[in-house]
C-alpha positions as CSV (number, residue, x, y, z in Angstrom):
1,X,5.0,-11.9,-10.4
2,X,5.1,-9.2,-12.5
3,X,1.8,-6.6,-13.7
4,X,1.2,-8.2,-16.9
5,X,0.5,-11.8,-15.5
6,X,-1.9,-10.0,-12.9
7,X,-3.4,-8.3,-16.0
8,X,-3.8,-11.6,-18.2
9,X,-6.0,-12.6,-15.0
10,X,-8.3,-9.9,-15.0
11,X,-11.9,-10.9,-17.3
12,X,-11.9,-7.3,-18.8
13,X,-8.3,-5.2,-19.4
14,X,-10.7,-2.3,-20.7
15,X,-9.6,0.9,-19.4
16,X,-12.3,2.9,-19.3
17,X,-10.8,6.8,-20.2
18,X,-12.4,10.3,-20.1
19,X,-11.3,13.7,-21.8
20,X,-10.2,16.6,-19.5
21,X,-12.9,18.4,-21.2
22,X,-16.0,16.5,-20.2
23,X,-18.1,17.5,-17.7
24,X,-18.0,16.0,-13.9
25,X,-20.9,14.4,-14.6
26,X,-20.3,13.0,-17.2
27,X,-17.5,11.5,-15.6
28,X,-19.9,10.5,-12.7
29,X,-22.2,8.5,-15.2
30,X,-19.3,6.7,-16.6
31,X,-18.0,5.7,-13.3
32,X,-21.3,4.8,-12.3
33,X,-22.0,2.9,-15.5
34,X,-18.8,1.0,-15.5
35,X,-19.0,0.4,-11.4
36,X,-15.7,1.4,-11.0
37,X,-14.3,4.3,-8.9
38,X,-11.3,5.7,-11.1
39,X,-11.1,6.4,-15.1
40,X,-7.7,7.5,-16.6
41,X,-8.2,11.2,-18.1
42,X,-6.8,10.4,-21.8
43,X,-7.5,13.3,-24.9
44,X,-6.7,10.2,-27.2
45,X,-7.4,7.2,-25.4
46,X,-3.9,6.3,-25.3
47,X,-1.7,8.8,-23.4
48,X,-2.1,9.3,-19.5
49,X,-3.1,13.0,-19.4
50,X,-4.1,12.6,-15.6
51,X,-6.9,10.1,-13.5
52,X,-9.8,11.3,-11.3
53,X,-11.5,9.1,-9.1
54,X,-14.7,9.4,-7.0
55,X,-12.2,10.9,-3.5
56,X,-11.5,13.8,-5.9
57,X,-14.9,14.2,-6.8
58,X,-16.0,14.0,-2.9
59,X,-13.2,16.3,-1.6
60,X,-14.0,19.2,-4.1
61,X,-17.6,18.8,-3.0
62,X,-16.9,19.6,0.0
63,X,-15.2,22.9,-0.4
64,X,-16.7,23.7,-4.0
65,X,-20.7,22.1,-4.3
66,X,-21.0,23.4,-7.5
67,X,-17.7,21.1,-8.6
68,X,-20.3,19.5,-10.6
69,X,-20.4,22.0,-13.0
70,X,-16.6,22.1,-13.6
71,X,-14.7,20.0,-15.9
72,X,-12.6,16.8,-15.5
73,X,-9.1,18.6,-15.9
74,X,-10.3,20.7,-13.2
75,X,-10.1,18.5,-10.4
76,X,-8.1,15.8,-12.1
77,X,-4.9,14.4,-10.5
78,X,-2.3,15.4,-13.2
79,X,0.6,13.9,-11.5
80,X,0.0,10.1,-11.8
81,X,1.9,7.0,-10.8
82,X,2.0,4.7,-13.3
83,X,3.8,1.1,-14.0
84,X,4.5,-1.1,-16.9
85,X,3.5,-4.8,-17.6
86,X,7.2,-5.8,-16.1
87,X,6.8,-4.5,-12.6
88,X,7.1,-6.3,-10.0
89,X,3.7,-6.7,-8.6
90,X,5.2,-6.3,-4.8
91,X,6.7,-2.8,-6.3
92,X,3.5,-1.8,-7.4
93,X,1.8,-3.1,-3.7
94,X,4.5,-1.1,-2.1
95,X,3.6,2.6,-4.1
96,X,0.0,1.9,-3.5
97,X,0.4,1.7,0.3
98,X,2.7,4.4,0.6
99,X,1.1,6.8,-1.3
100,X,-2.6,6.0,-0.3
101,X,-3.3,5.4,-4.2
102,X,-6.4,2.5,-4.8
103,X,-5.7,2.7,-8.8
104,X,-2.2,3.0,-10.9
105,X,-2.4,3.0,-15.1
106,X,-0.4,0.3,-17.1
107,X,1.7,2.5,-19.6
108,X,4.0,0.4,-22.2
109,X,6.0,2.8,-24.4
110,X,3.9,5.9,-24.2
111,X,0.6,3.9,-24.3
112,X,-1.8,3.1,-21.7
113,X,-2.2,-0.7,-21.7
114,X,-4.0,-1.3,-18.2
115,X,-5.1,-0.2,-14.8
116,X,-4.4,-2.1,-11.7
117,X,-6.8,-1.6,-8.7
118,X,-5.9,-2.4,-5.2
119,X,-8.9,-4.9,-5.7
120,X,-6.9,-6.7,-8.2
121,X,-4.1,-7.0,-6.2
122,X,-6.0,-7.8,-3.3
123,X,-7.8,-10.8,-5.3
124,X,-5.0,-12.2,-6.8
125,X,-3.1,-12.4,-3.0
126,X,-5.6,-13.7,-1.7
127,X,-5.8,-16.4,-4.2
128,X,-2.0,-16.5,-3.3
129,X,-2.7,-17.3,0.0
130,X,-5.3,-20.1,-0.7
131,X,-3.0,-22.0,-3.3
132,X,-0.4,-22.0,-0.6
133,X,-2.5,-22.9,1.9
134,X,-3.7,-25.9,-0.2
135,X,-0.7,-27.5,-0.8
136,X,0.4,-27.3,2.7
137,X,-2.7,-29.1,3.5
138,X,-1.7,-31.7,0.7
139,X,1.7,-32.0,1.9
140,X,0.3,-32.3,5.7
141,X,-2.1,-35.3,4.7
142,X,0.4,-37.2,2.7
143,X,3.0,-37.2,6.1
């Protein structure tokens, strides 16, 4: 399976961006009002410029309480993994785990296209495992 199926199966491919100059909390409100725990720091909407998720937000508040204050390009991630719609989903498992990463951006010639959470992948093996595990059971009955 490759990272555009998985994306085809997701009800909403909208990647919710912010600009490295908004405030932290504006990027809190947006997280909050999208329920998700990563945006994709874009100055056009298109280009990965960096991502910041709520983990960078909590570890600078921990060392820095006014990180509020600061902006998103301040305590963004700059270096970001990313994939494109035709890897392998397993390739994709594989960086997440090893790197400790819960979000990685969709990019398709220069443009971000997507976002794949570990909730996505997590949902769509598990729906893996069930659509195995029924036609084992069918096969099992018909003996």
């Amino acid at each position: 399976m490759r990272i555009a199926d998985l994306l085809q199966a997701k009800p909403d491919t909208t990647v919710v961006t912010v600009a490295p100059e908004a405030g932290v909390r504006d990027l809190l409100r947006l997280l909050a009002e999208h329920n998700v725990g990563a945006l994709v720091v874009s100055s056009d909407g298109s280009r990965v410029d960096g991502i910041v998720s709520e983990r960078d937000v909590v570890r600078r508040l921990h060392a820095d309480g006014t990180v509020v204050d600061n902006t998103v390009g301040a305590i963004m991630t700059a270096t970001v993994e990313t994939c494109t719609p035709s890897t392998p989903l397993d390739e994709v498992m594989l960086t997440m785990t090893e790197r400790r990463m819960r979000h990685v951006p969709v990019v398709d010639e220069g443009r971000l296209v997507g976002i794949v959470s570990i909730g996505d992948v997590v949902k769509h093996k598990i729906g893996q495992l069930e659509f195995e595990r029924d036609q084992l059971d069918s096969y099992v009955r018909q003996s």
